[in-house]
ROSE-4610 file (N, C-alpha, C; in Angstrom, 1 decimal, always signed):
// ROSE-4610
residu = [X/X/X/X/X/X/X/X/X/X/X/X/X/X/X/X/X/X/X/X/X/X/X/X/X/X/X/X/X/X/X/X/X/X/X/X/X/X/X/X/X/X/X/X/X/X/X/X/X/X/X/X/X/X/X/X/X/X/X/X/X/X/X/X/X/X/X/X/X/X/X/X/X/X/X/X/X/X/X/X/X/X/X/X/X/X/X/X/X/X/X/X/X/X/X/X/X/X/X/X/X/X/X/X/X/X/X/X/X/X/X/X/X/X/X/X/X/X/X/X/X/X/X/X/X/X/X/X/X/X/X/X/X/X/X/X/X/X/X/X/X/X/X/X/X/X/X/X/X/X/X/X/X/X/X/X/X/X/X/X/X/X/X/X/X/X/X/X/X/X/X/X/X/X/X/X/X/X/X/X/X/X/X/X/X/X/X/X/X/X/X/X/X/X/X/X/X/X/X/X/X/X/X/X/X/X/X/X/X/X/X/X/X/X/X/X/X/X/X/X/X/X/X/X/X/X/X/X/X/X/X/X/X/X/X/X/X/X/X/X/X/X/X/X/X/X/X/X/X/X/X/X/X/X/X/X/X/X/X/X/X/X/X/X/X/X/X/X/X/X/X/X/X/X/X/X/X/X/X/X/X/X/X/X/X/X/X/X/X/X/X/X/X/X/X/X/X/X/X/X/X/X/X/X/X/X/X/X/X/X/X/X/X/X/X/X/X/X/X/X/X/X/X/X/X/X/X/X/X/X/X/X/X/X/X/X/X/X/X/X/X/X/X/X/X/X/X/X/X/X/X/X/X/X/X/X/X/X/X/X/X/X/X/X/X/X/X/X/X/X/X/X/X/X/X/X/X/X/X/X/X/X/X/X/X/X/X/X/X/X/X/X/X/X/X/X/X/X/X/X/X/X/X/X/X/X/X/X/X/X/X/X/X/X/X/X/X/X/X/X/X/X/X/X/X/X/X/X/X/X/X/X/X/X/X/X/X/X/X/X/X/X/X/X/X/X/X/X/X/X/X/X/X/X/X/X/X/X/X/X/X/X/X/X/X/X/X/X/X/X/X/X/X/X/X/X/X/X/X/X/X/X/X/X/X/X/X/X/X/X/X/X/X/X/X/X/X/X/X/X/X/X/X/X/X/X/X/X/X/X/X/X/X/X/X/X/X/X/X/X/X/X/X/X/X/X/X/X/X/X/X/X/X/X/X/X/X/X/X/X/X/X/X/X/X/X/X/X/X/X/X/X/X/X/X/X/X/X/X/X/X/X/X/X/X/X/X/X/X/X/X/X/X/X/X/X/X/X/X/X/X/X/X/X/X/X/X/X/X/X/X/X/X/X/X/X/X/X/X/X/X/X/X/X/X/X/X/X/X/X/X/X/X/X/X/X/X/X/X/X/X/X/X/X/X/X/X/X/X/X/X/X/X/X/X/X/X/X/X/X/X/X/X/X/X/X/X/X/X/X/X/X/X/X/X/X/X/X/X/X/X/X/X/X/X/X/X/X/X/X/X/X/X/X/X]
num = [1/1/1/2/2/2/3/3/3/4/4/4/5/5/5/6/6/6/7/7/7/8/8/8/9/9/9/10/10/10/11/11/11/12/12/12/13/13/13/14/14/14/15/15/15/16/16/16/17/17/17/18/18/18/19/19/19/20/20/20/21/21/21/22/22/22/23/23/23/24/24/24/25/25/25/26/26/26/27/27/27/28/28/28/29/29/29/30/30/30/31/31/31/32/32/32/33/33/33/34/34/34/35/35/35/36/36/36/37/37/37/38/38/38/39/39/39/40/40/40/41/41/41/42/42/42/43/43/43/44/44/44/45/45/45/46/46/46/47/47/47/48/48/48/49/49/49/50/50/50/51/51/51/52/52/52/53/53/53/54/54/54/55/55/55/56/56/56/57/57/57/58/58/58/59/59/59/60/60/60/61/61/61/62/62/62/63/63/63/64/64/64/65/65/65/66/66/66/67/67/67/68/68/68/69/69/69/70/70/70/71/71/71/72/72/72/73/73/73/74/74/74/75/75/75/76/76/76/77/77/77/78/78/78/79/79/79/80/80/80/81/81/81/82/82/82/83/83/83/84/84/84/85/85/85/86/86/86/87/87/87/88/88/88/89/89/89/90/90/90/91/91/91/92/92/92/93/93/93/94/94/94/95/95/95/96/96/96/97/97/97/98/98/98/99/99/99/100/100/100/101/101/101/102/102/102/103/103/103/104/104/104/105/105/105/106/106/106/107/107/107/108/108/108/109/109/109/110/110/110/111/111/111/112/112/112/113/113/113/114/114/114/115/115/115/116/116/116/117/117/117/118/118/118/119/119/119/120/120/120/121/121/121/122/122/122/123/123/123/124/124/124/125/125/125/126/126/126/127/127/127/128/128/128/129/129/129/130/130/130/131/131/131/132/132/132/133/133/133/134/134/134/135/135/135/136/136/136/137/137/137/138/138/138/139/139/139/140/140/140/141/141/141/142/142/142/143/143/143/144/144/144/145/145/145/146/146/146/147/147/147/148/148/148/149/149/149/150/150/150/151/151/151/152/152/152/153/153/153/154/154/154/155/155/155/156/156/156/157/157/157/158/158/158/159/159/159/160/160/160/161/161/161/162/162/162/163/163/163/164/164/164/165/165/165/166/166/166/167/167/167/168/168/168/169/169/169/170/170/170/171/171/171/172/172/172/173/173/173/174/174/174/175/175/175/176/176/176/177/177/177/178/178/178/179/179/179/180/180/180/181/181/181/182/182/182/183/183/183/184/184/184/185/185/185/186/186/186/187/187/187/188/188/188/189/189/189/190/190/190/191/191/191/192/192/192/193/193/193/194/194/194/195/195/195/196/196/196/197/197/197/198/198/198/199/199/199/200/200/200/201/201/201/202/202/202/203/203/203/204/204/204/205/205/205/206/206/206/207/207/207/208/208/208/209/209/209/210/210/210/211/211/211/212/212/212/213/213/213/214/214/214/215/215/215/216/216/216/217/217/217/218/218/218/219/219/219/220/220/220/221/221/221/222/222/222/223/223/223/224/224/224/225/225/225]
x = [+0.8/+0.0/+0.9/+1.0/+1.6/+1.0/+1.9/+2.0/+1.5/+0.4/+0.3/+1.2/+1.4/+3.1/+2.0/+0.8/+0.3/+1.0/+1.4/+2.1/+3.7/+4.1/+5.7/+6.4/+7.6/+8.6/+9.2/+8.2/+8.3/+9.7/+10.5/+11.7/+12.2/+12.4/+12.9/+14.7/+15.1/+16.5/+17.0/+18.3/+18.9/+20.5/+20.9/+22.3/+22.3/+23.4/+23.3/+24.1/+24.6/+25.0/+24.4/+23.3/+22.7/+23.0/+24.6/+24.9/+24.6/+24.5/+24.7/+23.4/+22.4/+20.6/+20.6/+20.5/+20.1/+21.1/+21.9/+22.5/+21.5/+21.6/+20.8/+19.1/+18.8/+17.1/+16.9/+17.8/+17.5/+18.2/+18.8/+19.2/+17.6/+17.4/+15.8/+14.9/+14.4/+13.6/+13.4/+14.5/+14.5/+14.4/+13.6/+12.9/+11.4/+11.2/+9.2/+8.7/+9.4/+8.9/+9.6/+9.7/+10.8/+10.7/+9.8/+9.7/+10.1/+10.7/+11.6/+10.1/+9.9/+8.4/+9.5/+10.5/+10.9/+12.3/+12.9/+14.1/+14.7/+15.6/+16.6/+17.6/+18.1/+19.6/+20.5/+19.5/+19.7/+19.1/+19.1/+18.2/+17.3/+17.5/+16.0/+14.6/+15.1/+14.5/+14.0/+15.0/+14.7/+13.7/+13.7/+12.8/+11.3/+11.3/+9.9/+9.7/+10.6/+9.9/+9.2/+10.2/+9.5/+8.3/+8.1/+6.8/+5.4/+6.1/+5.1/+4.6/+5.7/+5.2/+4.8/+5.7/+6.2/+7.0/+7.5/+8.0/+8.2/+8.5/+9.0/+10.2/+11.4/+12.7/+13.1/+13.9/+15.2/+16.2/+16.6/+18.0/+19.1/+19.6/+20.3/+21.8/+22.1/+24.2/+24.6/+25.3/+26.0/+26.2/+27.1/+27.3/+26.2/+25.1/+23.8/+24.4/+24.2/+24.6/+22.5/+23.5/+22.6/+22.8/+21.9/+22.1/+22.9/+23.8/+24.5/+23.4/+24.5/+23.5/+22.7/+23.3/+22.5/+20.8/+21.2/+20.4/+18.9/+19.5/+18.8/+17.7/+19.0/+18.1/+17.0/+17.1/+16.5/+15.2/+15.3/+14.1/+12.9/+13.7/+12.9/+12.4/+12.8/+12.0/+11.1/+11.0/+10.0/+9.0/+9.5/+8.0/+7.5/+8.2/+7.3/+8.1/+7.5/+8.6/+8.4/+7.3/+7.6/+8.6/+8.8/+10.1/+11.6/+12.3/+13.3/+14.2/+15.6/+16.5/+17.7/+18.4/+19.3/+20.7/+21.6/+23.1/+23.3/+24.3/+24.9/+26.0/+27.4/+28.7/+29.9/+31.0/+32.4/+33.3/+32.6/+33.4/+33.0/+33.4/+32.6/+33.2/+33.6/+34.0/+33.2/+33.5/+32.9/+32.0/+33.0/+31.9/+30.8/+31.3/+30.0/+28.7/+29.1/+28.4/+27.2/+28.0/+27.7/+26.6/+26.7/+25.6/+24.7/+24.7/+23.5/+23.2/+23.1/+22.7/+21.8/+22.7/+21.5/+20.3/+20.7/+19.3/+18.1/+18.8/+17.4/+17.7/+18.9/+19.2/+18.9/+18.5/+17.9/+18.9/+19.9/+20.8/+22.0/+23.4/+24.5/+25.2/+25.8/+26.0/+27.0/+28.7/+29.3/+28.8/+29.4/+28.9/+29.7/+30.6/+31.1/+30.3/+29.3/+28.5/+27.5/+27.3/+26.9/+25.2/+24.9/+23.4/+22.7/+23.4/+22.6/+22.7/+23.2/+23.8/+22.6/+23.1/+21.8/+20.1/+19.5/+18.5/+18.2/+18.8/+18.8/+18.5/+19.5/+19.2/+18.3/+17.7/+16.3/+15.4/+14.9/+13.9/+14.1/+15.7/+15.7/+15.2/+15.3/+14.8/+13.5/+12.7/+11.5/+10.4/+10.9/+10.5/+10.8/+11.9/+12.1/+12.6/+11.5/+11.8/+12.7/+12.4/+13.4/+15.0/+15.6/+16.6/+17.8/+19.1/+19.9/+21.0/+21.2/+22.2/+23.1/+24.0/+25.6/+26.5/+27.3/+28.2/+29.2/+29.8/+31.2/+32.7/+33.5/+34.7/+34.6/+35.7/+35.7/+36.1/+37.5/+38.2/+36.9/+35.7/+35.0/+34.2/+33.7/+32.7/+33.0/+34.4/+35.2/+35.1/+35.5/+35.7/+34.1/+32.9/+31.6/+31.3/+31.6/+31.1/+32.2/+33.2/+34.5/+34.2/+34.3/+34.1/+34.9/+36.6/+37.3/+37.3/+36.2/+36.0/+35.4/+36.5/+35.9/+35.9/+34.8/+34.7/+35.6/+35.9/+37.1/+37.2/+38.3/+38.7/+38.6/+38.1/+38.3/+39.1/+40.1/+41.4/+41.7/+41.3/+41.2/+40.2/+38.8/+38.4/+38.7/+39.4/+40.1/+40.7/+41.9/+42.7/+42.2/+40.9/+40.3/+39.5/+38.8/+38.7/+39.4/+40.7/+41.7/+42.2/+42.6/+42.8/+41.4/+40.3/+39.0/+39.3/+40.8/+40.3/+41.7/+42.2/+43.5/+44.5/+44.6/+45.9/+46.9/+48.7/+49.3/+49.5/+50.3/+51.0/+51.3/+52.2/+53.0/+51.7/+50.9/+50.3/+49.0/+48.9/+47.9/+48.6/+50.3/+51.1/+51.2/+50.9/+51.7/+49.7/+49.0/+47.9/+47.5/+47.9/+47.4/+48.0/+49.6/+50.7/+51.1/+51.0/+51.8/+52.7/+53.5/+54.5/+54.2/+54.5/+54.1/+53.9/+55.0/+54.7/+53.2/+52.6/+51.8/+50.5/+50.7/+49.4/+49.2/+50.8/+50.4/+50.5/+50.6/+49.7/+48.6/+47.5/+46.3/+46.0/+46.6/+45.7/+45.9/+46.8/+47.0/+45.9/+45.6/+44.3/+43.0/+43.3/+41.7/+41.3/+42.6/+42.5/+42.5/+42.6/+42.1/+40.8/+40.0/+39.0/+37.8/+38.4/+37.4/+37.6/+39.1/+39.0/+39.4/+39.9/+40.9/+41.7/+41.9/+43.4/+43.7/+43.5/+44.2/+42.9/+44.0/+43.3/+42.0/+41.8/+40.4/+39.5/+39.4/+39.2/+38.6/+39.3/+39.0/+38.2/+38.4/+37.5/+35.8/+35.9/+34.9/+34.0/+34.9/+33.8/+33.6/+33.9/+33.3/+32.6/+32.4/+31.7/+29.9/+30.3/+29.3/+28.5/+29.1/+28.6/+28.5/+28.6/+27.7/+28.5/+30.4/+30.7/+31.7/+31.5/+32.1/+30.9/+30.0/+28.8/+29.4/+28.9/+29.2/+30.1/+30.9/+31.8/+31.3/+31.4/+30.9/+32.2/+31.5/+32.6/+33.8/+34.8/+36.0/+36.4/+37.1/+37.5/+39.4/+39.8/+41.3/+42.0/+42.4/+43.0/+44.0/+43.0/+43.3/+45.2/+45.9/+46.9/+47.1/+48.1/+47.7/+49.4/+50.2/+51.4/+50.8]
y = [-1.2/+0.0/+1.2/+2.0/+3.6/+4.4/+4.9/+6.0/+7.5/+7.7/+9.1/+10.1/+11.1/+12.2/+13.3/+13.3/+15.1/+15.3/+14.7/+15.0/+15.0/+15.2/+15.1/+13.3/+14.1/+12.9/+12.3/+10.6/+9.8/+8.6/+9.0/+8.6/+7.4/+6.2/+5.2/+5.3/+5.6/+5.9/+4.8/+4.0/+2.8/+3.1/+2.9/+3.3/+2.3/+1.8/+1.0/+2.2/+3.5/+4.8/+5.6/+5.5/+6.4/+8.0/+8.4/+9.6/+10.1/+9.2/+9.2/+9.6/+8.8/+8.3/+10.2/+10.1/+12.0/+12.8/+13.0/+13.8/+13.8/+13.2/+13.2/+12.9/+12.9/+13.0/+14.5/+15.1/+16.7/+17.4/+17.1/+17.6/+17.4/+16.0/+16.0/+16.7/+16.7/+17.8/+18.9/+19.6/+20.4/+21.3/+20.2/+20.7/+20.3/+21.6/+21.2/+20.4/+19.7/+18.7/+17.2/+17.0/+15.9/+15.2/+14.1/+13.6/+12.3/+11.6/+10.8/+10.1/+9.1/+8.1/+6.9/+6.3/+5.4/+5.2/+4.6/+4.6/+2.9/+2.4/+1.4/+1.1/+0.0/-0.2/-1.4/-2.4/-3.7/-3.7/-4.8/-5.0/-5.8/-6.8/-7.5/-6.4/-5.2/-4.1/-3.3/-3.1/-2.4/-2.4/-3.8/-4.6/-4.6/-4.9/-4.6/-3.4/-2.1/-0.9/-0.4/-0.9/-0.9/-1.0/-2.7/-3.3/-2.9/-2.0/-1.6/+0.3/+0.8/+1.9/+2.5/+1.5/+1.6/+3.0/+3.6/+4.9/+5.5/+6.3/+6.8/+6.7/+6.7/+6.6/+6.0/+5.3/+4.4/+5.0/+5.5/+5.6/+4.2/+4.1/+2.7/+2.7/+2.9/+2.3/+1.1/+1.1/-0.1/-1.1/-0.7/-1.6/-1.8/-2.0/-2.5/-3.6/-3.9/-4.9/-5.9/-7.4/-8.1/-8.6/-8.8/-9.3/-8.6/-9.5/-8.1/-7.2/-6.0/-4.9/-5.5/-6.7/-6.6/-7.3/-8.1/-8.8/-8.2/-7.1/-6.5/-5.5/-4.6/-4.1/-5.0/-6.1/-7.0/-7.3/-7.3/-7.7/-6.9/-5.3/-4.4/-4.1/-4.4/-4.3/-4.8/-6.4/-6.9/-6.9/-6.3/-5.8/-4.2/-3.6/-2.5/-2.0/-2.3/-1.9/-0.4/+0.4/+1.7/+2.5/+1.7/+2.7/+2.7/+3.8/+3.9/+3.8/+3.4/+2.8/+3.7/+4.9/+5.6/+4.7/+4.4/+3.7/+4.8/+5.0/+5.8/+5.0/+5.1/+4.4/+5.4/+4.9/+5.2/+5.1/+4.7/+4.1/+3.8/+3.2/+3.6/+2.7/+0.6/-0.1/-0.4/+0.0/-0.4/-1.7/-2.7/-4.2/-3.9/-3.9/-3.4/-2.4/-1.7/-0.9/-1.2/-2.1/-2.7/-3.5/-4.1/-5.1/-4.3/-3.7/-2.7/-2.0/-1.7/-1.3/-2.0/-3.0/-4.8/-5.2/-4.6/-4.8/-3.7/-3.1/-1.6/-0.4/-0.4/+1.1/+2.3/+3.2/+4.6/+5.7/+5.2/+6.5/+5.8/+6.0/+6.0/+6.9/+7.3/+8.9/+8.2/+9.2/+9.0/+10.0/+9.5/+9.6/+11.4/+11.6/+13.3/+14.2/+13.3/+14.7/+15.5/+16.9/+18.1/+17.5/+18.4/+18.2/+18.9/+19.9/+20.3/+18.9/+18.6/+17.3/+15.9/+16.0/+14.7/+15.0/+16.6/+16.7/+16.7/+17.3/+17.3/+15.9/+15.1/+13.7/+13.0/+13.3/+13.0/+13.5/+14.7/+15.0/+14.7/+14.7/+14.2/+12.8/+11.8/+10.4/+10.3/+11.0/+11.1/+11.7/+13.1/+13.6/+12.2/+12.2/+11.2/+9.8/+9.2/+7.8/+6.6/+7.3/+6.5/+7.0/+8.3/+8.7/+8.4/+7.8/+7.4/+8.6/+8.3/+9.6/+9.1/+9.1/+9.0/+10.1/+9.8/+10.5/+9.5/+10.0/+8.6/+9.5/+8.7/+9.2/+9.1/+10.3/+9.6/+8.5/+7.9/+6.6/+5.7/+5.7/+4.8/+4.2/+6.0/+6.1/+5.4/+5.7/+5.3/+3.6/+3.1/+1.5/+1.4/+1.8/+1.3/+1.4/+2.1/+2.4/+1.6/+0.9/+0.6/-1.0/-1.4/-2.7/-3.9/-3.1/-3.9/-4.2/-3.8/-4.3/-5.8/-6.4/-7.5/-8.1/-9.2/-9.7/-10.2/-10.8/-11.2/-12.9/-12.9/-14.6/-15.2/-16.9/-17.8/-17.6/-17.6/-17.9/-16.1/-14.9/-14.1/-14.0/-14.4/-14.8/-15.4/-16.7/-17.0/-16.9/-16.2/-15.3/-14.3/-13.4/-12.7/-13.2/-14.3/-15.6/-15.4/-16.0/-15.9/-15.0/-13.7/-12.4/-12.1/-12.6/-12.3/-13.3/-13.9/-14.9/-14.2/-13.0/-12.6/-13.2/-14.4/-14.6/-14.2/-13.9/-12.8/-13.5/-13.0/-13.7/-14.8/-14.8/-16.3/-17.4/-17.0/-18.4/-18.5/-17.5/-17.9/-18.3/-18.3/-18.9/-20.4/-21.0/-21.9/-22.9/-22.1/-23.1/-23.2/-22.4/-22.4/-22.6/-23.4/-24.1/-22.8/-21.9/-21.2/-20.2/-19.2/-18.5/-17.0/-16.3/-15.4/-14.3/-14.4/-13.0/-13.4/-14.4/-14.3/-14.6/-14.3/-14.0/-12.2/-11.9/-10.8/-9.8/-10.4/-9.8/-10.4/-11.3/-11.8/-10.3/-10.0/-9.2/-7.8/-7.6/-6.2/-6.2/-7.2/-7.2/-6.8/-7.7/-7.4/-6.0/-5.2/-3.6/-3.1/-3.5/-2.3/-2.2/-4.1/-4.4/-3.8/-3.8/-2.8/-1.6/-1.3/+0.5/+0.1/-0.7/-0.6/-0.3/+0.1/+1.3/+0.1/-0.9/-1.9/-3.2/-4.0/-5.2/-5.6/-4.1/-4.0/-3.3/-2.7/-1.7/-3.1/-3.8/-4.7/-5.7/-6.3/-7.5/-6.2/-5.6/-4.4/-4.5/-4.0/-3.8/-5.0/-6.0/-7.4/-8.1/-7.5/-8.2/-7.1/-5.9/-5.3/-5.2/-5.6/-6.3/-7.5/-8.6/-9.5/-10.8/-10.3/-11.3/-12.2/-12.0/-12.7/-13.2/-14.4/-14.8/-15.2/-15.1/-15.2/-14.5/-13.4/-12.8/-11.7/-11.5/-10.1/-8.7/-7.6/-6.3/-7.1/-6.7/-6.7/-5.5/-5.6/-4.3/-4.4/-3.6/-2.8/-4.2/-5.4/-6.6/-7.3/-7.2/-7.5/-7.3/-8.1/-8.0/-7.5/-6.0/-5.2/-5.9/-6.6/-7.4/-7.7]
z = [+0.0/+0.0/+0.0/-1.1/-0.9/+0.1/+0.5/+1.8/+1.2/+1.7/+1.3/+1.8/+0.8/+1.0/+0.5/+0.5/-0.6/-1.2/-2.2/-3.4/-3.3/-2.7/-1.8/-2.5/-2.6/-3.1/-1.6/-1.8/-0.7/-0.7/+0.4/+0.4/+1.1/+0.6/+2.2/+2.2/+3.1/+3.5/+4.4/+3.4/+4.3/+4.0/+5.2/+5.7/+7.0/+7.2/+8.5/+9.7/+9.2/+9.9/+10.4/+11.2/+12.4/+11.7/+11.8/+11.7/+10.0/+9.4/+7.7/+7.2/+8.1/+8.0/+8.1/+10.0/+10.4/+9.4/+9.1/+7.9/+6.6/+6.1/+4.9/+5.2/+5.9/+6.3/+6.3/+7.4/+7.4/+6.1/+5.5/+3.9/+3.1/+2.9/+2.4/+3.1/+4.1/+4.9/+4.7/+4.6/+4.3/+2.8/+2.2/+1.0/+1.2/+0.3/+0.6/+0.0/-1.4/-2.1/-1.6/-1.0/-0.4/+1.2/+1.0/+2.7/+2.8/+4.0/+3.8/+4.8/+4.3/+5.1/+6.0/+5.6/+6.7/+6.4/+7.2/+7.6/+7.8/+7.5/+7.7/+7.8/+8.7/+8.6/+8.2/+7.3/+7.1/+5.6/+4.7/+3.2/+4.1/+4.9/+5.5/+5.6/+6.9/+6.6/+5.8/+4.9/+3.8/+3.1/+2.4/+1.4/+2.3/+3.9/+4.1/+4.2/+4.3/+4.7/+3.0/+1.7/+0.7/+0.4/+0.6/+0.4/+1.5/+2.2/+2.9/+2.9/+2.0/+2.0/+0.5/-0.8/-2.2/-2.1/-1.7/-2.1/-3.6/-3.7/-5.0/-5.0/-4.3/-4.3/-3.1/-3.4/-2.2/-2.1/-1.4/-1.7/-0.1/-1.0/-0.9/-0.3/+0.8/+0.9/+0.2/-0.4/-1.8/-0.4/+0.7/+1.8/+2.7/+2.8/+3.6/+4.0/+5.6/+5.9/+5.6/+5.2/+5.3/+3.2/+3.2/+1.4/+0.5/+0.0/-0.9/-1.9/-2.1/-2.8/-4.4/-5.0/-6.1/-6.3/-4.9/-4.3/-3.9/-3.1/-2.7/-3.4/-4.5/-5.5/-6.2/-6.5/-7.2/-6.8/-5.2/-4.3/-4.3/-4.4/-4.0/-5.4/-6.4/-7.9/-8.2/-7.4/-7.6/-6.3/-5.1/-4.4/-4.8/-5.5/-6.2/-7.4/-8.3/-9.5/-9.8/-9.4/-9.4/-8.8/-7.7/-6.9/-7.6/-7.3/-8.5/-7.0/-7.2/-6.8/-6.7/-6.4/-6.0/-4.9/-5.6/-4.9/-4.4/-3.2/-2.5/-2.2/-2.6/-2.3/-2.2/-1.4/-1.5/-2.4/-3.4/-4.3/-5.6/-6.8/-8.3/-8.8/-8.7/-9.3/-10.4/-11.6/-12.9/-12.7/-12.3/-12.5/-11.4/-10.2/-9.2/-10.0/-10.5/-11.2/-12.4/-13.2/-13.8/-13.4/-12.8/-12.5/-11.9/-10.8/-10.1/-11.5/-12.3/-13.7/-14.2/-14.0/-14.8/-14.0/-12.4/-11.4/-11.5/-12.6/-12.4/-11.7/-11.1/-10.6/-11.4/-10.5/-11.5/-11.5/-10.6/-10.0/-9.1/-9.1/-8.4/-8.2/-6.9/-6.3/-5.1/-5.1/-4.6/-3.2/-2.0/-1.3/-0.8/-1.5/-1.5/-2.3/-2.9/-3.6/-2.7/-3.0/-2.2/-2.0/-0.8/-1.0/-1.7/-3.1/-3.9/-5.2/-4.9/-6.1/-5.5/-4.2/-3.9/-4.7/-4.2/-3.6/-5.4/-6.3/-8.0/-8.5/-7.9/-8.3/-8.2/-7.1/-6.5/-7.0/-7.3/-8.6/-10.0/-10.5/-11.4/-12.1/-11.3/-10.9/-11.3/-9.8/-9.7/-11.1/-11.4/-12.7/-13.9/-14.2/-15.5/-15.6/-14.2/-14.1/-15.5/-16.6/-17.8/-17.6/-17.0/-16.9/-15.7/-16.1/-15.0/-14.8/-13.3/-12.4/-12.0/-12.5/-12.1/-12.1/-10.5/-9.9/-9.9/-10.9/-10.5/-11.6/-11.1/-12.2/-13.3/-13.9/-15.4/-15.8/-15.1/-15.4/-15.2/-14.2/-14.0/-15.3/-15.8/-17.0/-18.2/-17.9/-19.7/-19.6/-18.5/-18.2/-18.5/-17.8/-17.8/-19.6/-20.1/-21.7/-22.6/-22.0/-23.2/-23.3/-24.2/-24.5/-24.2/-23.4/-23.3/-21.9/-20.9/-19.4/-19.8/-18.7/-18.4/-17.1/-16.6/-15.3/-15.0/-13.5/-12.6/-13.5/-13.7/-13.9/-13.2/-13.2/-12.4/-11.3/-11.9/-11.1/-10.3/-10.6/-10.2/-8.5/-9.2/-7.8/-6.8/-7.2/-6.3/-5.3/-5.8/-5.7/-4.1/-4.7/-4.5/-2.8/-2.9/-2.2/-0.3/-1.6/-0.5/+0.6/-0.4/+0.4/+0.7/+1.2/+2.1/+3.6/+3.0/+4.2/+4.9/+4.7/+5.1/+5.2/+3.8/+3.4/+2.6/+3.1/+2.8/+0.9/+0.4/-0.9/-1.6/-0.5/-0.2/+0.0/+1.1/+1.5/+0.1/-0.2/-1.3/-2.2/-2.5/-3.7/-3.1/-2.1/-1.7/-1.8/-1.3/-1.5/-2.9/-4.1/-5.2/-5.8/-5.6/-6.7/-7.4/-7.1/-8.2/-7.7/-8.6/-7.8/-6.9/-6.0/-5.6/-7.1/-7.7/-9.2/-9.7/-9.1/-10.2/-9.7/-8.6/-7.9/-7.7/-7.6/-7.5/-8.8/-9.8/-11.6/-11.5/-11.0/-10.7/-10.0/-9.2/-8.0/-8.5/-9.3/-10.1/-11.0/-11.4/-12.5/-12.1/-10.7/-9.9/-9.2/-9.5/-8.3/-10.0/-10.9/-12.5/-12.6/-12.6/-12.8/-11.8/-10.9/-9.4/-9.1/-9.6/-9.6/-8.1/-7.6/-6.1/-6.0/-4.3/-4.6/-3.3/-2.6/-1.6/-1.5/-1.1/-0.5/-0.1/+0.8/+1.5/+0.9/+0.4/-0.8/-2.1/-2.8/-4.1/-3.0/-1.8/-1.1/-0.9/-0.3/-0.3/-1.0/-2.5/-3.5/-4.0/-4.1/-4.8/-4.0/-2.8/-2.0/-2.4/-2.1/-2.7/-3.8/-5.1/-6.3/-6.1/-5.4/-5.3/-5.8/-5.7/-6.5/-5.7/-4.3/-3.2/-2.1/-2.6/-1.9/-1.1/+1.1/+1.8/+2.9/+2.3/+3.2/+3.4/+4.9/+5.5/+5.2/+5.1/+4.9/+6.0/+5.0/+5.8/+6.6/+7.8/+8.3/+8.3/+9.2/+8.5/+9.2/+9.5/+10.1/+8.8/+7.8/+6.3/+6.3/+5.1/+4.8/+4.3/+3.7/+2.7/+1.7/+1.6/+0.7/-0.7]
């Protein structure tokens, strides 16, 4: 059942950051066309505050703890396919991107953009539901439009895998028969293909695109070799 707004652009806001949520609730508020109806800090949540209110816009943390984000987008498309779908991330890895694209995202916005840049994006959306909003780099843009991006290799994942399990070089050369050089041109591959600048950073984002099923965000413990 949609939530009556009197005409007001009806917002559900999921951040698992308390401080992130009140920040940007009073940025929206503070427009007269713009009311934020509920609030979450998980995709479990999420998806019911959706299905229970349809909003006009989500806006989304790429990192929601709980189902990865493509997952999630996916869910909430099919408990109301009117609602348009706004990412909010730290980050702009092509493949991640990519796919949240393939799930129906209406909009992706780095998380340094102004609140004149948010609150734009947000009518822009809403006005021309066929139109998509990206805030991302150029290097990002060029990789998302170039023909020569491609997905993580087998043996890349792997790879990838491993250093989730905070194994240094070496131990990933020694469980996977091969030499340390060449795990780490495997892992140079995988920080082009993600647009990673470390370890934790490339586990992050492939965990956020959906392409490391079962591992929780990593935090700073990670081996950075």
């Amino acid at each position: 059942m949609t939530t009556r707004t009197d005409g007001k652009i009806a917002i559900v806001l999921v951040d698992d950051h308390v401080l992130v949520r009140e920040g940007i609730r009073e940025i929206l508020s503070a427009e007269g066309d713009i009311v934020v109806v509920a609030e979450a800090a998980n995709s479990e949540e999420a998806i019911g505050k959706v299905v229970q209110h349809r909003p006009d816009i989500v806006l989304l943390d790429v990192e929601i703890p709980g189902r990865q984000a493509a997952e999630t987008v996916a869910r909430m498309r099919l408990a109301s396919a009117t609602s348009r779908i706004i990412m909010l991330s730290m980050y702009d890895a092509p493949i991640v991107l990519r796919k949240l694209i393939a799930e129906g995202i209406s909009g992706y916005l780095l998380k340094s953009v102004d609140r004149k840049e948010l609150v734009a994006a947000v009518r822009s959306v809403y006005q021309s539901p066929e139109r998509m909003v990206l805030s991302i780099s150029r290097e990002s843009l060029a990789q998302l439009h170039g023909s020569h991006e491609k997905s993580l290799s087998a043996r890349e994942l792997a790879i990838l895998r491993l250093v989730a399990q905070a194994l240094s070089n070496s131990q990933i050369a020694t469980r996977m028969h091969v030499t340390e050089a060449t795990v780490k041109r495997h892992l140079h591959g995988v920080f082009v293909k993600l647009g990673a600048v470390s370890r934790i950073d490339a586990v992050n984002k492939a965990i956020a695109g959906g392409l490391l099923a079962g591992h929780a965000r990593e935090g700073g413990s990670m081996r950075r070799d």
